[in-house]
C-alpha positions as CSV (number, residue, x, y, z in Angstrom):
1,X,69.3,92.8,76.1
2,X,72.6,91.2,76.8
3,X,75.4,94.3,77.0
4,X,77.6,94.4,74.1
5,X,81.1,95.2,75.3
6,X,84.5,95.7,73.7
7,X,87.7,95.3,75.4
8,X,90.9,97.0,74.3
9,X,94.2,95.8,75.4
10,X,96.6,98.1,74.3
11,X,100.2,97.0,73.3
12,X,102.6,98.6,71.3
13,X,105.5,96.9,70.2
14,X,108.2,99.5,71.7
15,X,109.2,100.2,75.2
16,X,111.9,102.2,77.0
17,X,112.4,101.5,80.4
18,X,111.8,96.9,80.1
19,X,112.5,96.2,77.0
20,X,109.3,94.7,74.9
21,X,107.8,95.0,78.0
22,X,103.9,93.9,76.4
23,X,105.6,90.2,75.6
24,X,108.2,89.6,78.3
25,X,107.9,86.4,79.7
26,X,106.2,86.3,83.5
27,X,106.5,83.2,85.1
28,X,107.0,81.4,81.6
29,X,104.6,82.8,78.9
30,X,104.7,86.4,77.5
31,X,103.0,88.7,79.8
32,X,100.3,90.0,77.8
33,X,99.1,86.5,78.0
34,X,97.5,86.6,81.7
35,X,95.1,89.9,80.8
36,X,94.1,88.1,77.4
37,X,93.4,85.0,79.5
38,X,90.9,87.4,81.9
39,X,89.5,89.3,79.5
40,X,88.3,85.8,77.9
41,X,87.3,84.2,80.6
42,X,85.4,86.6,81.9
43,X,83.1,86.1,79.3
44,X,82.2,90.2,79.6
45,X,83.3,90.8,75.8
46,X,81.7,90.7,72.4
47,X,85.0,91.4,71.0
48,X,88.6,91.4,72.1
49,X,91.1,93.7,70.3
50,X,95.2,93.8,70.9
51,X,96.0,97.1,69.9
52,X,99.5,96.4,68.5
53,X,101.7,97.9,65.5
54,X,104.0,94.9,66.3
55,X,103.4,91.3,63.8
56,X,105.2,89.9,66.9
57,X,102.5,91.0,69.5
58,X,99.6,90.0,66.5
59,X,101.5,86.5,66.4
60,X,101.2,85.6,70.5
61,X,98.0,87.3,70.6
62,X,96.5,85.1,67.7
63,X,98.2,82.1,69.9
64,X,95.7,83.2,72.9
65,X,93.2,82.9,70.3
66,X,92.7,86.4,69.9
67,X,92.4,87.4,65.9
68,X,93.5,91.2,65.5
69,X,91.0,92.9,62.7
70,X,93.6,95.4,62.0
71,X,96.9,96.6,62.9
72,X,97.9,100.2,65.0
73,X,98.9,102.8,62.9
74,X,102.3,103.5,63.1
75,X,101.6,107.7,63.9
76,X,99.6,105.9,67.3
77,X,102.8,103.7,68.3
78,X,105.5,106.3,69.3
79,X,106.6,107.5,72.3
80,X,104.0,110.4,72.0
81,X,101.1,108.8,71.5
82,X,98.7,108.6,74.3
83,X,95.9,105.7,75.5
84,X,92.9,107.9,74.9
85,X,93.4,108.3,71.1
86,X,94.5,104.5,70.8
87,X,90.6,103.4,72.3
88,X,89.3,106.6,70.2
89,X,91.1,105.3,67.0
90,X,90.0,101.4,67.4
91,X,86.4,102.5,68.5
92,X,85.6,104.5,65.7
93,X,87.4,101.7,63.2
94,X,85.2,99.3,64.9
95,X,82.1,101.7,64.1
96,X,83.0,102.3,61.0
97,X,83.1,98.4,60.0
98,X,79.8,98.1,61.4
99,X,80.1,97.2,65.0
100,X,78.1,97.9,67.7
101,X,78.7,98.4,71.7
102,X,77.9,100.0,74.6
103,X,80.7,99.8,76.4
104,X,84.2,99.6,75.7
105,X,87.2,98.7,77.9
106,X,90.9,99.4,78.2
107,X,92.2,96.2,79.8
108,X,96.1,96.7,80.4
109,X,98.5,94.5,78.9
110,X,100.4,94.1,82.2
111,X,98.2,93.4,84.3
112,X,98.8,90.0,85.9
113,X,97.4,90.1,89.1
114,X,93.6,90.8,88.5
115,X,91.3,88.2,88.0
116,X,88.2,87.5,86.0
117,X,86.2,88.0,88.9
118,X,87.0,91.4,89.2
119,X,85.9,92.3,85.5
120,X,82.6,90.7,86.7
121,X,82.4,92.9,89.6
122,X,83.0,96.4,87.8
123,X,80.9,95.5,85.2
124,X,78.0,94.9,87.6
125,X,79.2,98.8,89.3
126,X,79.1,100.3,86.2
127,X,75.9,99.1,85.4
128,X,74.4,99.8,88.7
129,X,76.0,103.5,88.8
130,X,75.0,105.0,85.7
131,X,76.7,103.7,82.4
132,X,77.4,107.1,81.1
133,X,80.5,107.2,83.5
134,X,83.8,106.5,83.8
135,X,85.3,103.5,85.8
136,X,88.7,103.2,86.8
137,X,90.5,100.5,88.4
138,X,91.8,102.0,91.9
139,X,93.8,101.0,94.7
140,X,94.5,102.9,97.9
141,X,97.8,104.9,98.5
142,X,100.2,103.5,101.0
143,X,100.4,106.3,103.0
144,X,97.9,109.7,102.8
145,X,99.2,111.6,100.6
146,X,99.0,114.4,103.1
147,X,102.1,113.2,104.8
148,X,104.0,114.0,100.7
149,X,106.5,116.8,100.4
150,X,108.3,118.3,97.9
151,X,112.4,118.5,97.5
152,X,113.6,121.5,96.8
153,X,117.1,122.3,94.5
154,X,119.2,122.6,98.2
155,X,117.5,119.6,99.0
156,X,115.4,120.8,101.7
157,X,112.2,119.6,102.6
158,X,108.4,121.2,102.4
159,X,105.5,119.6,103.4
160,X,102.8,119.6,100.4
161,X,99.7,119.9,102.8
162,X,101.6,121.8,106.5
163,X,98.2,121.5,108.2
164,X,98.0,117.3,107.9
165,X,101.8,116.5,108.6
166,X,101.6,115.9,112.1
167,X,98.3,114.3,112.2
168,X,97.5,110.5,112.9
169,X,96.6,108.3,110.2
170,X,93.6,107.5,111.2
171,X,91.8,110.9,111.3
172,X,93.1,111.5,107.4
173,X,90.5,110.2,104.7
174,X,91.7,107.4,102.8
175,X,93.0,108.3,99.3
176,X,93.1,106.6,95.6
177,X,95.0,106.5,92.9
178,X,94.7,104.8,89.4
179,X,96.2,101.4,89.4
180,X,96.5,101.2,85.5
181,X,94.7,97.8,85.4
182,X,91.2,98.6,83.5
183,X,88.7,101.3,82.8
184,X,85.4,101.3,81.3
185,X,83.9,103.8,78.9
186,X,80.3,104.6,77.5
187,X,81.2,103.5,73.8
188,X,79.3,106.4,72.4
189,X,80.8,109.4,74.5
190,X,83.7,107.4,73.1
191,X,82.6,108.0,69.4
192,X,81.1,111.3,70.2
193,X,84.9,112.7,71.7
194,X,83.2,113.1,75.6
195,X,85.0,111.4,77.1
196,X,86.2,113.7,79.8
197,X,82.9,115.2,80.5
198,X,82.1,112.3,82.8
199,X,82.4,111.5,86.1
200,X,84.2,109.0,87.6
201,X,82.9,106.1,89.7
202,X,85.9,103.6,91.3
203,X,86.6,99.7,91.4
204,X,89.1,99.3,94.6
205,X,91.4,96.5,94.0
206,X,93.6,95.5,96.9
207,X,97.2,96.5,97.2
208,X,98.2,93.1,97.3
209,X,97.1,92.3,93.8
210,X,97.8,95.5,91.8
211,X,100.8,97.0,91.1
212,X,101.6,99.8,88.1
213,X,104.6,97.7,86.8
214,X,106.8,100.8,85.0
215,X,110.6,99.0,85.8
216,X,112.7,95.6,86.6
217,X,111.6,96.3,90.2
218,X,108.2,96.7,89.6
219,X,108.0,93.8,87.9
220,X,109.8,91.6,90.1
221,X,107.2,92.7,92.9
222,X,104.5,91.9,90.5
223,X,105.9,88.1,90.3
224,X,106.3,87.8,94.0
225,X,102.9,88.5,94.6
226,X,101.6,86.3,91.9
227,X,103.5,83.1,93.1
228,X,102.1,83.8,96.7
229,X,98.4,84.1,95.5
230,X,99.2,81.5,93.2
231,X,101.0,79.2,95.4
232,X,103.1,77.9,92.5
């Protein structure tokens, strides 16, 4: 039985730090554009919902031939509101119009670096490691995180982890973080609010195409690495 999956790209219409960040033009079309264009042609998804209180957001999506069953509530589109009761709220509206899924992804709206490809991949690992996790989209830290400190008020220094400062790189274990491109849930521990009772299994992406894009900087990274992969 073919795996019924539905992807949730999340995109409100305000931002603070880049300003209508979800539909700012990258490289010539509105960015939300390149994970729509992955989602679909992954051909992973029964259904693909925009999560948007914004008409403008519902107009571009509908352009990328994505129709938008219903809007965001408004109390789900401030500053407060976080991702886990956005996919709680559209998978239960979803359930409660008669739907049904298995899984159900949060695909990021600025995401412009992955590629289909890796949707195929994690959906394969999810399968194969027990669909009642969590996956996250991950990418290894820079440096280990042993080598962190913290900055005191007088500005001084302390290490966070003393005992690892001094040691080389290559004796430290590798370390991950979230890379905010995609994760994939069990659509009923979804339903059922257990979501955090899970454990987690990872989808490493490399450094080189991920990057959390939160500012102008960020996001002018983000294009330099798309026009090199790209060659455009």
């Amino acid at each position: 039985m073919k795996t019924r999956r539905l992807a949730i790209i999340p995109a409100r219409g305000g931002s603070k730090r880049i300003k209508k960040k979800n539909i700012k033009q990258f490289l010539g079309k509105p960015i939300i554009s390149y994970s729509i264009e992955t989602a679909l042609k992954s051909n992973l998804f029964s259904k693909i919902h925009v999560s948007t209180d914004s008409l403008e957001i519902k107009k571009i999506s509908e352009k990328n031939k994505i129709n938008i069953d219903f809007l965001r509530p408004k109390n789900l589109a401030n500053d407060n509101a976080g991702l886990i009761e956005v996919l709680k709220f559209v998978a239960n509206k979803y359930k409660n119009l008669g739907y049904k899924f298995d899984e159900v992804w949060l695909i990021m709206p600025c995401s412009p670096l992955i590629n289909y490809k890796d949707l195929i991949k994690a959906s394969k690992i999810y399968k194969k490691n027990n669909s009642n996790k969590i996956l996250l989209s991950i990418s290894e830290y820079n440096v280990p995180i042993q080598w962190s400190y913290k900055l005191n008020k007088n500005k001084s220094l302390v290490p966070n982890f003393t005992k690892f400062i001094d040691l080389d790189s290559k004796k430290i274990k590798k370390s991950y973080h979230d890379n905010g491109s995609f994760v994939i849930y069990n659509f009923d521990n979804v339903i059922k609010n257990k979501i955090f009772k899970n454990q987690f299994i990872g989808y490493e992406i490399p450094k080189d195409r991920s990057i959390d894009i939160d500012d102008e900087l960020d996001w002018n990274i983000a294009e330099a690495l798309y026009l090199k992969k790209n060659k455009l």
